[in-house]
DRENSEVO-202792 format. One line per field, with one value per residue (C-alpha): residue number from 0; residue in one letter; x, y, z. Coordinates in pm, whole numbers, plus 50000, padded with zeros to 5 digits. Layout:
% DRENSEVO-202792
guvex <- NUM/... $
fimi <- A/... $
X <- X/... $
Y <- Y/... $
Z <- Z/... $
This chain:
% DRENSEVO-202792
guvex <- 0/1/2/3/4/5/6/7/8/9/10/11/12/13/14/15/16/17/18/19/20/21/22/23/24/25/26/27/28/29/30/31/32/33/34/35/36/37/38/39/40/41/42/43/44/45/46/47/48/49/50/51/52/53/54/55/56/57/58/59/60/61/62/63/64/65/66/67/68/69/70/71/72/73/74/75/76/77/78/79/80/81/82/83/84/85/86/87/88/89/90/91/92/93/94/95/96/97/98/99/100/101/102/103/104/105/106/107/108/109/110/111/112/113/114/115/116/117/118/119/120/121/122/123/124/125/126/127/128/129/130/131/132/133/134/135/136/137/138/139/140/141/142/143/144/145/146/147/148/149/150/151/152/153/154/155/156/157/158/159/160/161/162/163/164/165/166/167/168/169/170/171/172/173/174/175/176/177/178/179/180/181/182/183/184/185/186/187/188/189/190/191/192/193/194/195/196/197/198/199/200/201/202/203/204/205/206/207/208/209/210/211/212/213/214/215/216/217/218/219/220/221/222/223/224/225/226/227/228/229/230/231/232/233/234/235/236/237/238/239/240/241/242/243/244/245/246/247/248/249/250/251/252/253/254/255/256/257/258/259/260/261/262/263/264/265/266/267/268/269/270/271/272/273/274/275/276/277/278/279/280/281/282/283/284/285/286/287/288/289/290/291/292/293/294/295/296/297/298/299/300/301/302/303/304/305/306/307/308/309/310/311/312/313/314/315/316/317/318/319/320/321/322/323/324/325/326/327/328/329/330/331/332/333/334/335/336/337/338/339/340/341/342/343/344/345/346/347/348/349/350/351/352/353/354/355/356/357/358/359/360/361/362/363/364/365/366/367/368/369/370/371/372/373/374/375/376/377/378/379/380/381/382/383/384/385/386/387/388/389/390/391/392/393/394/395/396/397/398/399/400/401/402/403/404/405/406/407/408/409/410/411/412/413/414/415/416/417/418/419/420/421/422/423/424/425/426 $
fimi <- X/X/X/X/X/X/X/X/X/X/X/X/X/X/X/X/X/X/X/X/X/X/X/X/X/X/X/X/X/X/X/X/X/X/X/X/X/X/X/X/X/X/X/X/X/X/X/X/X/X/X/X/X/X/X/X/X/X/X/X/X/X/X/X/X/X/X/X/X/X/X/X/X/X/X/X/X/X/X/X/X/X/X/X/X/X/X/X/X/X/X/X/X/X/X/X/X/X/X/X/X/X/X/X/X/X/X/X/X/X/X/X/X/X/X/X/X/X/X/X/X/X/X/X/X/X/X/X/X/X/X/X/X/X/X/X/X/X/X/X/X/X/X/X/X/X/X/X/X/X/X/X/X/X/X/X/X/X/X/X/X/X/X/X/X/X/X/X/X/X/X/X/X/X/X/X/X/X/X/X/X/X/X/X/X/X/X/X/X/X/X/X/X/X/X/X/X/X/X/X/X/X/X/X/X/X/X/X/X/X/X/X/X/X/X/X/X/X/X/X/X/X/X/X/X/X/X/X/X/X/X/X/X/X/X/X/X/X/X/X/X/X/X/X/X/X/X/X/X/X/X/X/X/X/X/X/X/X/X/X/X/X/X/X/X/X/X/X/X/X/X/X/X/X/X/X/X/X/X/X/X/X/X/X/X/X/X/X/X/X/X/X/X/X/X/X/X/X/X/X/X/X/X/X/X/X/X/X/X/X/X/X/X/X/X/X/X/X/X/X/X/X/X/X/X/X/X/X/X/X/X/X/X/X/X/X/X/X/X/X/X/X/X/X/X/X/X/X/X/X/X/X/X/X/X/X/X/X/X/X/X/X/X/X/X/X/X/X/X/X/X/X/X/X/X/X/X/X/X/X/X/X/X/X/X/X/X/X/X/X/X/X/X/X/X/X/X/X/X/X/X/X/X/X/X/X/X/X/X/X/X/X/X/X/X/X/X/X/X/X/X/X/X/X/X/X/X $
X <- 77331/77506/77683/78004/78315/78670/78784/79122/79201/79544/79760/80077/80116/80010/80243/80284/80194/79887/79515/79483/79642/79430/79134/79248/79315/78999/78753/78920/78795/78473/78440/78552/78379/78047/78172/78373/78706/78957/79307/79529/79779/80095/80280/80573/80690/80698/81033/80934/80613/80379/80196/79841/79792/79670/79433/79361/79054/79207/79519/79813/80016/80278/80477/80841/81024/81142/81076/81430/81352/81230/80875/80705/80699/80908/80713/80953/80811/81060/81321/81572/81455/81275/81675/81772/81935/82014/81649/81526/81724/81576/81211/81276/81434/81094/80881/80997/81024/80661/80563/80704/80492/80186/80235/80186/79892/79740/79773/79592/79339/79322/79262/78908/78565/78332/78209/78515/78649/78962/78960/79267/79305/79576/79716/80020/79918/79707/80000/80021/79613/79634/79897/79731/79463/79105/78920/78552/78653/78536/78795/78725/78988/78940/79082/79151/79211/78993/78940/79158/79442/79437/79419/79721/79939/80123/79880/79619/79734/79775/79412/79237/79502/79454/79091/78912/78750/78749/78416/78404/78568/78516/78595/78507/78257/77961/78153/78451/78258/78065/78360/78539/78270/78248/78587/78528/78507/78219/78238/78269/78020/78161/78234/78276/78484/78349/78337/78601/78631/78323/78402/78433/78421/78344/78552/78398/78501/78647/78952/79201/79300/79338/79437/79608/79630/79792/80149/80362/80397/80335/80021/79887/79908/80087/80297/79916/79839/80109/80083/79710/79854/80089/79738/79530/79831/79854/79463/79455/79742/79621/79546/79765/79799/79858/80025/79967/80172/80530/80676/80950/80852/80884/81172/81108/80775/80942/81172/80901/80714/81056/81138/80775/80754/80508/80747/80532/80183/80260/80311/80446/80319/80437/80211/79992/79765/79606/79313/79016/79326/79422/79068/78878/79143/79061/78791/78852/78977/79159/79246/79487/79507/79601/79402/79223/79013/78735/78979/78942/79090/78734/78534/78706/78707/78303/78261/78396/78145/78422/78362/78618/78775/78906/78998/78737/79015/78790/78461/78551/78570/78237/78097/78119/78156/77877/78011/77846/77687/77926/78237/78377/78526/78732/78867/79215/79476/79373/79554/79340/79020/79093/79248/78947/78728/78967/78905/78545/78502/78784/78539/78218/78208/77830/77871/78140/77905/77650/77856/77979/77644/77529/77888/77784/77419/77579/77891/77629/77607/77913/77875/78028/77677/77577/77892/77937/77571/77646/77960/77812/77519/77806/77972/77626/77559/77860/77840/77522/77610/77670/77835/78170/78312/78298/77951/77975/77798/77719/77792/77512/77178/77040/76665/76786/76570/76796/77104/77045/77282/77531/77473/77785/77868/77694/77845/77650/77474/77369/77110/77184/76839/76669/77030/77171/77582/77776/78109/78509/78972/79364/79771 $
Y <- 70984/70911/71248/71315/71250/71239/70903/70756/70413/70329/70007/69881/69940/70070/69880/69484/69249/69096/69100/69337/69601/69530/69552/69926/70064/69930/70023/70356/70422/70297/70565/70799/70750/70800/71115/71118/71221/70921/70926/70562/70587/70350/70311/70246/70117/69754/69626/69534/69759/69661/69938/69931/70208/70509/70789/71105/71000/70963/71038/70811/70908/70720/70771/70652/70521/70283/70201/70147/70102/69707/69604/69563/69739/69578/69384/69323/69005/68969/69182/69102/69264/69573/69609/69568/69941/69846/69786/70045/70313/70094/70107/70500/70537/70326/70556/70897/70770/70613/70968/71146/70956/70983/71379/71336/71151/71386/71668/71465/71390/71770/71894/71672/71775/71684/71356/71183/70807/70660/70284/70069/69785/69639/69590/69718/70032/70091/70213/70483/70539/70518/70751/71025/71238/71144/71336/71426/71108/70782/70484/70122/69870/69577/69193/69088/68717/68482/68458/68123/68262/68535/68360/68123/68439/68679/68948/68812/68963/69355/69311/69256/69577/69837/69730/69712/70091/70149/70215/69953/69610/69489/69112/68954/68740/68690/68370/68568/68854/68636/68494/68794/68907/68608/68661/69001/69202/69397/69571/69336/69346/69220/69378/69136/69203/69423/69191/69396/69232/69275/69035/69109/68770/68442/68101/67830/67519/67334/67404/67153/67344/67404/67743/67890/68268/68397/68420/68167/68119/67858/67986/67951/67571/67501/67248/67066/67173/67001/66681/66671/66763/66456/66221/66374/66406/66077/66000/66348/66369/66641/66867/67146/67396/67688/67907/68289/68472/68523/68411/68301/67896/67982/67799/67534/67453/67475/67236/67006/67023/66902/66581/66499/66430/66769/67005/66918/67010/67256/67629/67919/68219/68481/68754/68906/69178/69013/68822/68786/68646/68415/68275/68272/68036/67809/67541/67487/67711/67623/67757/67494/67736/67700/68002/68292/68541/68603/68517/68770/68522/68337/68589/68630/68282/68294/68588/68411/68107/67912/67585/67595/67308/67438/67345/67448/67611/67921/68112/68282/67992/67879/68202/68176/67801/67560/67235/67103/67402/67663/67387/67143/67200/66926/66947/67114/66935/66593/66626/66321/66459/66782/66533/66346/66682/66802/66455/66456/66798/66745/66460/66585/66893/66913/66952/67238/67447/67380/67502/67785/67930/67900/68070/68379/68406/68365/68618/68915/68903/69109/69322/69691/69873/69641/69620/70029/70096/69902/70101/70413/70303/70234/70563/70734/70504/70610/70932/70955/70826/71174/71031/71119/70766/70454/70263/69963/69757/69898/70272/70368/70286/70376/70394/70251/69948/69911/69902/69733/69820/69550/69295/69107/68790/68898/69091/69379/69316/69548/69479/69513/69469/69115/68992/69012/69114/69133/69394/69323/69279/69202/69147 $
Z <- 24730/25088/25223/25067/25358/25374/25418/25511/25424/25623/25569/25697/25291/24969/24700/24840/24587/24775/24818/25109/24878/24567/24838/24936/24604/24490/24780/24741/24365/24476/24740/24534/24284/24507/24577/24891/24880/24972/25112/25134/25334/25374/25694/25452/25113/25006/24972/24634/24524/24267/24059/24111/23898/24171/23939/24044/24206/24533/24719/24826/25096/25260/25576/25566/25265/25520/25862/26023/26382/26469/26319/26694/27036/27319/27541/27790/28034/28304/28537/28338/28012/28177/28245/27938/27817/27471/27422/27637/27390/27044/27176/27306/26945/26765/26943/26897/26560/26542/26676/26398/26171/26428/26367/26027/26051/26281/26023/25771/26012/26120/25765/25707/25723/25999/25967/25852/25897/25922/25799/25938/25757/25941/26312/26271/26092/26382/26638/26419/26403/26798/26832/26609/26716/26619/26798/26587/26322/26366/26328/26201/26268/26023/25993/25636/25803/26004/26376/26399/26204/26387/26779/26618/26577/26740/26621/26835/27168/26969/26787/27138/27286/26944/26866/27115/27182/26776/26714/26528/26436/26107/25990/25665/25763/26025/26159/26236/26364/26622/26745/26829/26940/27227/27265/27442/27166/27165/26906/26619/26324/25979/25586/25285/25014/24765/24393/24187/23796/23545/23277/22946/22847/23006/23012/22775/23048/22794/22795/23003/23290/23644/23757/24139/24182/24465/24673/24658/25003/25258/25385/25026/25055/24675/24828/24874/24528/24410/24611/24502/24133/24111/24180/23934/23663/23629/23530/23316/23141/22886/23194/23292/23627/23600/23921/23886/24138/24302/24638/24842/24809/24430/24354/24645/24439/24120/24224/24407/24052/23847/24081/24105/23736/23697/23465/23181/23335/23589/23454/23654/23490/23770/23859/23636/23611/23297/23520/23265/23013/23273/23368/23057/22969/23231/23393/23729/23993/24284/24632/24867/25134/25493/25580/25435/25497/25203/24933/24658/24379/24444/24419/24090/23959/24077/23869/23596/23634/23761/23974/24263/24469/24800/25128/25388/25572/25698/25741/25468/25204/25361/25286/24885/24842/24975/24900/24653/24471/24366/24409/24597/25012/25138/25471/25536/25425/25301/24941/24802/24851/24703/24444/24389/24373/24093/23920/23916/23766/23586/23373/23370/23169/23273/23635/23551/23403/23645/23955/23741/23668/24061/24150/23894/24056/24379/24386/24309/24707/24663/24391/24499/24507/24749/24978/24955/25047/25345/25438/25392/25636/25839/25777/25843/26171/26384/26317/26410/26776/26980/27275/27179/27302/27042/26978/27194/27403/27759/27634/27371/27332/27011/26887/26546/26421/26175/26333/26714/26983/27058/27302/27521/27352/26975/26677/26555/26263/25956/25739/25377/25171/25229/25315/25662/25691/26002/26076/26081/26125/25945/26005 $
């Protein structure tokens, strides 16, 4: 049994209807129930929060009911804006009120044992981490998203500012860790997603029909879906999709699905907390994504001995699909492809059930012993560095065959077992 330590998991929020939050409230039961005593905080509320049903096995503490002041920090770029007084006095406003906030955090911090960690999920949450006082913790800044989504956005710019002297920066995948890493980032190593459904009952892949979980927003690609939809639909009439989820292209797609003929075989089912009802009921899953990061809905869907037809849209996909034997990747964006995949598993009940048994065998990668032994190695690793400054290349050397000391240009890598894992970043 690792040592028992506090633990703060911090996120921009605790209550958004998305996978970073299922990820928080879940890692933090795991934790706790190993025995270390967990605290998630929020930054804020979610406009509109979702219940993830919080026990008593770990704390939830949030910040602000709302954050008033604007999102980001003023960069101001030329003369002209440095002289800007109305948004001199909103930034001097954001950050006495980001302080406030920052006090509060420092009092949590204040009141752990030695040996504690502070997990930040999320960029913006980590103003407030960075503000706080840390001193005898060690902080992790993670990336929920992949390197390219992440150098395509403004976020890119605060990851390299917050990040880089956390002691360490986790992504999702040794891809994404290795190119952060060449990127200047030293510190990088990488943390999957731990798996977080044990089925009660599996899916008999006989039943006609497709199934999309996830936010109905553009980055989730269900205009593709749809396009790809309107191919197959004609050649498999008897097949339906289902969409699990809510979002603001909701009525966009709804409408998209109506004048493309689709009303009858498309089915928006809204969000639902229901997910073995959802996939036992269904054959194939599919993810039309832009980007991603590990996508939890395929980790599901694998646990479920679900093929999966995706869109090789990121390290992470790569990670739990190899084209081929746990589903089918086709390359971003080309609708008839991921068309075509859908069509061919769509007639050959055999090869279904084929690619779902390899995706069960293969998501075990990720069950949560095996993803929390490697965090608390983590946990145990950093603490054991004495230096007082964070573990990165050029500043500690440590006699560790098990965990090498970084080297410019190459994400730190922790062995889990026979099976080598890297550390990780998010929004």
């Amino acid at each position: 049994m690792a040592e028992p330590r506090d633990v703060f998991i911090v996120c921009n929020n605790t209550d958004a209807v998305g996978g970073l939050q299922r990820w928080a409230h879940h890692l933090a039961r795991l934790l706790s129930a190993r025995g270390h005593f967990v605290t998630l905080v929020g930054i804020t509320r979610a406009p509109e929060p979702h219940d993830y049903g919080p026990d008593d096995s770990y704390r939830v503490v949030v910040l602000y009911d709302r954050w008033r002041p604007s999102t980001l920090k003023w960069r101001p770029r030329t003369l002209r804006q440095r002289l800007n007084v109305a948004a001199r006095e909103r930034e001097h406003k954001r950050t006495k009120e980001l302080r406030k906030g920052a006090g509060r955090l420092s009092a949590l911090f204040a009141a752990a044992r030695p040996g504690a960690v502070v997990i930040c999920a999320q960029i913006w949450a980590m103003e407030w981490v960075a503000c706080a006082e840390t001193r005898g913790l060690k902080v992790i800044g993670m990336s929920h998203e992949s390197y390219a989504a992440t150098r395509r956005s403004s976020r890119y710019g605060r990851v390299k500012e917050y990040f880089a002297d956390v002691d360490r920066m986790l992504a999702l995948t040794p891809e994404d860790a290795d190119a952060w890493a060449r990127d200047g980032m030293t510190n990088a190593d990488h943390m999957p997603n731990p798996l977080h459904v044990s089925p009660g009952r599996y899916p008999t892949l006989d039943a006609p029909v497709v199934t999309c979980i996830g936010r109905l927003s553009y980055e989730k690609g269900l205009d593709m879906m749809l396009e790809a939809w309107q191919e197959v639909a004609l050649r498999h009439p008897e097949w339906r999709l289902r969409l699990y989820g809510c979002g603001p292209q909701e009525e966009e797609l709804r409408e998209r699905a109506r004048n493309g003929g689709m009303a009858r075989s498309v089915e928006f089912r809204g969000v639902t907390d229901e997910i073995e009802a959802a996939l036992a009921e269904t054959s194939i899953f599919a993810l039309p994504s832009r980007d991603e990061g590990l996508p939890m809905s395929v980790l599901e869907a694998m646990a479920y001995g679900l093929p999966t037809v995706a869109f090789d849209c990121a390290p992470g996909v790569r990670e739990l699909i190899t084209d081929g034997e746990e589903g089918a990747l086709v390359p971003p964006g080309d609708t008839a492809a991921f068309a075509a995949a859908l069509g061919t598993l769509m007639e050959d009940a055999a090869l279904r059930r084929t690619m779902g048994a390899r995706a069960r065998d293969s998501v075990l990668r990720f069950h949560p012993d095996v993803v929390l032994d490697r965090w608390e190695r983590l946990f145990d690793l950093l603490h054991r560095d004495t230096s007082g400054v964070p573990a990165q290349a050029g500043r500690t050397h440590r006699a560790d065959s098990e965990f090498p000391p970084t080297l410019p240009g190459t994400a730190v890598r922790v062995e889990s077992g026979s099976r080598s894992f890297t550390a990780e970043g998010d929004s």
